[in-house]
C-alpha positions as CSV (number, residue, x, y, z in Angstrom):
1,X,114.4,108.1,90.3
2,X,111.2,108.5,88.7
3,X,110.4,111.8,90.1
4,X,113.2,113.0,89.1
5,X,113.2,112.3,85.4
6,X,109.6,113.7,85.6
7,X,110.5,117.1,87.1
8,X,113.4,116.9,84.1
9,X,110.9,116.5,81.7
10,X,108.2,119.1,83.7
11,X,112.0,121.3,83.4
12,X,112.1,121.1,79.6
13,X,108.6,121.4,78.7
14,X,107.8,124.4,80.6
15,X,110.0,127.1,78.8
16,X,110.3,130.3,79.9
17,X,107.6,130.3,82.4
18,X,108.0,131.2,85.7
19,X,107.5,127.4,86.9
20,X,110.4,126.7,84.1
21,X,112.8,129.2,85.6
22,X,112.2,128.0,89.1
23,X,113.1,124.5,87.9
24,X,115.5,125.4,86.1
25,X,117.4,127.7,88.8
26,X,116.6,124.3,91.5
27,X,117.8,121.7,88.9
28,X,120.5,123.3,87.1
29,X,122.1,126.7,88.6
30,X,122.4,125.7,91.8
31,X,124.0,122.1,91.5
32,X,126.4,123.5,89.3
33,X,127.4,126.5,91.7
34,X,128.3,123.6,94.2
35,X,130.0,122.2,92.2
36,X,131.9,125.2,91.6
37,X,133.0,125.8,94.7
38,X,135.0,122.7,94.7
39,X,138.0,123.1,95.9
40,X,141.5,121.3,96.7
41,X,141.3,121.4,100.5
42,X,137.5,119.9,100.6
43,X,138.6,117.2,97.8
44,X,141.6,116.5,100.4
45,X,138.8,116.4,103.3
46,X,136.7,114.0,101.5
47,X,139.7,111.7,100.5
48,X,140.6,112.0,104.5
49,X,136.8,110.9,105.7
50,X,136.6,108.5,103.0
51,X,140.0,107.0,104.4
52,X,139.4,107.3,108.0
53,X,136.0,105.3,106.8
54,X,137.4,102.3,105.3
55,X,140.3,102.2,108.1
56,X,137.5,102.1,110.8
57,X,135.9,99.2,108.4
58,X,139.3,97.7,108.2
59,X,139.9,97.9,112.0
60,X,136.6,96.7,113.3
61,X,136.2,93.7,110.8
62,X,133.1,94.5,108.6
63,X,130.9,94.9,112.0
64,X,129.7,98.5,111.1
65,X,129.3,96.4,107.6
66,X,127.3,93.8,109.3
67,X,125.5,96.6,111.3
68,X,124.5,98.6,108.7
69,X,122.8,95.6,106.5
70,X,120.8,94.5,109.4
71,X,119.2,97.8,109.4
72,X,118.7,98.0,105.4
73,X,115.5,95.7,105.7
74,X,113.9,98.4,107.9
75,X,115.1,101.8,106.2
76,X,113.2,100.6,102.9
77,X,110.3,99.5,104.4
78,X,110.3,103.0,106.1
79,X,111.2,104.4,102.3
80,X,108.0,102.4,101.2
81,X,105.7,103.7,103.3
82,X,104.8,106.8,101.0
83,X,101.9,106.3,98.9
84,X,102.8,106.4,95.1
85,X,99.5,108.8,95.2
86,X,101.4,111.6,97.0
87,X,103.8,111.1,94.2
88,X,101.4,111.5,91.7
89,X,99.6,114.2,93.3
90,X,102.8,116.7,93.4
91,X,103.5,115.9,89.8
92,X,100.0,116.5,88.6
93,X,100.4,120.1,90.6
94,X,103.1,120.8,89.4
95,X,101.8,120.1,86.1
96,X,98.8,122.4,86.2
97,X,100.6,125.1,88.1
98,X,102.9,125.3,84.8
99,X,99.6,125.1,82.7
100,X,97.6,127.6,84.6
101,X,100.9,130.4,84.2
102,X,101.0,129.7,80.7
103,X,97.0,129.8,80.2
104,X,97.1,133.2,82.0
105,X,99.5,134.8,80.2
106,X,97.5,133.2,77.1
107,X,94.4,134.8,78.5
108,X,96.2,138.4,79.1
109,X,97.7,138.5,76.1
110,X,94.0,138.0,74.3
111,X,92.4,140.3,76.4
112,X,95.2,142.9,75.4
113,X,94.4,142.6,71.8
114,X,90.5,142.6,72.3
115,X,90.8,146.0,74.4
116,X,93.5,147.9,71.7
117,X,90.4,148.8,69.4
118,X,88.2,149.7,72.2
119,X,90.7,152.0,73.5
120,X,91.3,153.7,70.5
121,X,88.1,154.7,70.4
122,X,88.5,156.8,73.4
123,X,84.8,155.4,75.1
124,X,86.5,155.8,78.7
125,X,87.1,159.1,78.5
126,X,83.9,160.4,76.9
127,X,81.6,159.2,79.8
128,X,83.9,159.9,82.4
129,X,83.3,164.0,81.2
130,X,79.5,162.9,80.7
131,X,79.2,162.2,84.7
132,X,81.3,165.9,85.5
């Protein structure tokens, strides 16, 4: 849960960069394109699974019940097993690959207005015939 809200928040502080977009697109677009194609005959198919689930339940007398909290002890220690530090690690690059995309286009966009006087003064083209 955790992870989540942090690649929400990751979503809503990066913007329009391309990290931003790709989150947003993986977060937002496509969940709710699923859920667009939502229709009456798979509403009708999960009501029919769903049934067929709690008639098996039913028939059998809470032993798939029984079965599946026996092995609940085992799937979270399993779940446990990855390091918080992995965790941490994929938020922090995730974190400084947004950074880095913004710092670029902060560096590209400085380096554009440092080079507009040079290349009014035409320095490129005068050497270039210098060398002929």
């Amino acid at each position: 849960m955790a992870v989540l809200l942090t690649v929400w928040a990751l979503m809503a502080v990066s913007g329009e960069t391309p990290t931003g977009r790709f989150l947003h697109r993986l977060m937002v677009v496509m969940p709710a394109a699923a859920l667009n194609r939502i229709n009456r005959l798979r509403m009708l198919v999960a009501i029919a699974v769903t049934g067929l689930c709690a008639a098996l339940v039913w028939y059998g007398q809470g032993d798939g019940i029984r079965v599946a909290a026996s092995i609940l002890p085992d799937t979270v220690i399993w779940l446990t097993t990855f390091e918080v530090s992995t965790y941490l690690d994929v938020m922090m690059m995730l974190a400084t690959a947004s950074a880095l995309t913004r710092f670029r286009y902060l560096w590209s966009s400085l380096v554009n207005v440092q080079l507009r006087p040079l290349s009014r003064l035409r320095i490129g083209r005068k050497r270039s015939r210098e060398y002929r």
